[in-house]
N, C-alpha and C positions, 0 to 999 in steps of 0.2 A: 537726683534727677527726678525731674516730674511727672507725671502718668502719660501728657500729653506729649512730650517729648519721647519718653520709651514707647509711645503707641507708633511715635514717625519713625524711629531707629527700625522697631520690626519691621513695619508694613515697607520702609527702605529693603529690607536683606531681604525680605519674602518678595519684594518686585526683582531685584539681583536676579535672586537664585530663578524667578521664572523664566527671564531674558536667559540668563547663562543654560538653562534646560533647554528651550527653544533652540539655541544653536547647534546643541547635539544631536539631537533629533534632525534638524537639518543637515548634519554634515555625515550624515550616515549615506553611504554610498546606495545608490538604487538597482533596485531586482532589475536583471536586462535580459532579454531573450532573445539570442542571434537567431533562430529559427524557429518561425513562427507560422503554422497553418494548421488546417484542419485534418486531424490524423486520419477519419474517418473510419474511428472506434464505434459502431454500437450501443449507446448507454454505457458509459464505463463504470461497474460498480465496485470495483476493491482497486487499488495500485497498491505495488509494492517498488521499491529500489532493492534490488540486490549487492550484495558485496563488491559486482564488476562495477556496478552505475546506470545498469540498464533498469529502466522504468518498468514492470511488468503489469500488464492490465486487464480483467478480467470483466467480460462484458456481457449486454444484456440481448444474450443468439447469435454472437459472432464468435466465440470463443477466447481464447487468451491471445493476447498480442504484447511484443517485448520492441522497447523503442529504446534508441539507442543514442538520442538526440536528431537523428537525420532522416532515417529507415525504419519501418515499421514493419516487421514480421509478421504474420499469422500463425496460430497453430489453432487452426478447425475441428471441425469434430468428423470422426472417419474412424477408418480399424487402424489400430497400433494411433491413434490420436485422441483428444479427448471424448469422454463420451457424451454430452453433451456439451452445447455452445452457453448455456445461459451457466455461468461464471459467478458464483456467491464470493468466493473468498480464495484469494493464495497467501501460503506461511511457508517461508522460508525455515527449512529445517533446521535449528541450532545448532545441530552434531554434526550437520552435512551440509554445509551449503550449495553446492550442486541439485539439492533438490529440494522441490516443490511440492507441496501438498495443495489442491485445489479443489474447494468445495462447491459441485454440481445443482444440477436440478436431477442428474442423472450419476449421480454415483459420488465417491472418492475418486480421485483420481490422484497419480504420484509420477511428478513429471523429473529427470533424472537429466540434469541440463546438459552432463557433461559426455552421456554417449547419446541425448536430443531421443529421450525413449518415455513415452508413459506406460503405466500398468494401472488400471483400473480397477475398482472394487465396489461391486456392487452387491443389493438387498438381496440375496437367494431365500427364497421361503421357507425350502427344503434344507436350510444349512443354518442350524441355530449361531455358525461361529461366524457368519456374514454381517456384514452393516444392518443395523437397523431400520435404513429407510434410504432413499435412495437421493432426497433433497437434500443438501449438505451446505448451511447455510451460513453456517458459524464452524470455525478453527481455531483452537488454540493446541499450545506443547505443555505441558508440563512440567515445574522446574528440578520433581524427582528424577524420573526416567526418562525424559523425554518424549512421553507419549504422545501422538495425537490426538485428541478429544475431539 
């Protein structure tokens, strides 16, 4: 076979194979969203999906909000609630999935989904065994102990 012949055999398979790619790509089914409007979240700046399927979203002075595809909960900032609204980060606890960890502008906070309770944990100045600061901007677990960091 001649150079210019093995050059049309390739550039034959390599046109194939782009046409046969192309129809993949097209025959993949598309993202559809039955319900669609404006949540009116705040800046949403973390989301998480939890184990059940609910969306959780943590926002910029509104607090944390759990959607569930139709309804949008709140949980504000208040007593026995968050302590602040402005919302860095939620981690779902590996050991626990019931519970939340959510990093503030005002504290730790530990959201307990399954009796719907936080407890908070904030900077005391006076108590060397307290958080370090009270912005809490970034979370992660640990895959020793499961700490919170």
């Amino acid at each position: 076979m001649n150079t210019t012949a093995l050059r049309r055999v390739i550039l034959s398979v390599a046109c194939l194979l782009l046409l046969i790619g192309q129809g993949m790509v097209y025959a993949e089914n598309p993202i559809r969203f039955d319900h669609v409007f404006d949540l009116g979240v705040p800046g949403g700046q973390t989301f998480v999906q939890d184990n059940d399927g609910f969306l959780w979203i943590g926002s910029d002075g509104g607090g944390m909000f759990r959607y569930d595809g139709y309804e949008l909960k709140n949980y504000g900032v208040g007593p026995r609630l968050l302590s602040n609204g402005n919302v860095w980060r939620i981690l779902e606890d590996r050991e626990n999935r019931d519970i939340f960890w959510i990093g503030t502008s005002g504290g730790l906070n530990r959201f307990d989904k399954a009796t719907n309770t936080f407890t908070v944990y904030q900077h005391d100045p006076g108590n060397p065994q307290s958080i370090g600061n009270n912005t809490i901007q970034n979370l992660v677990q640990d895959s020793a102990d499961a700490n919170v960091l």
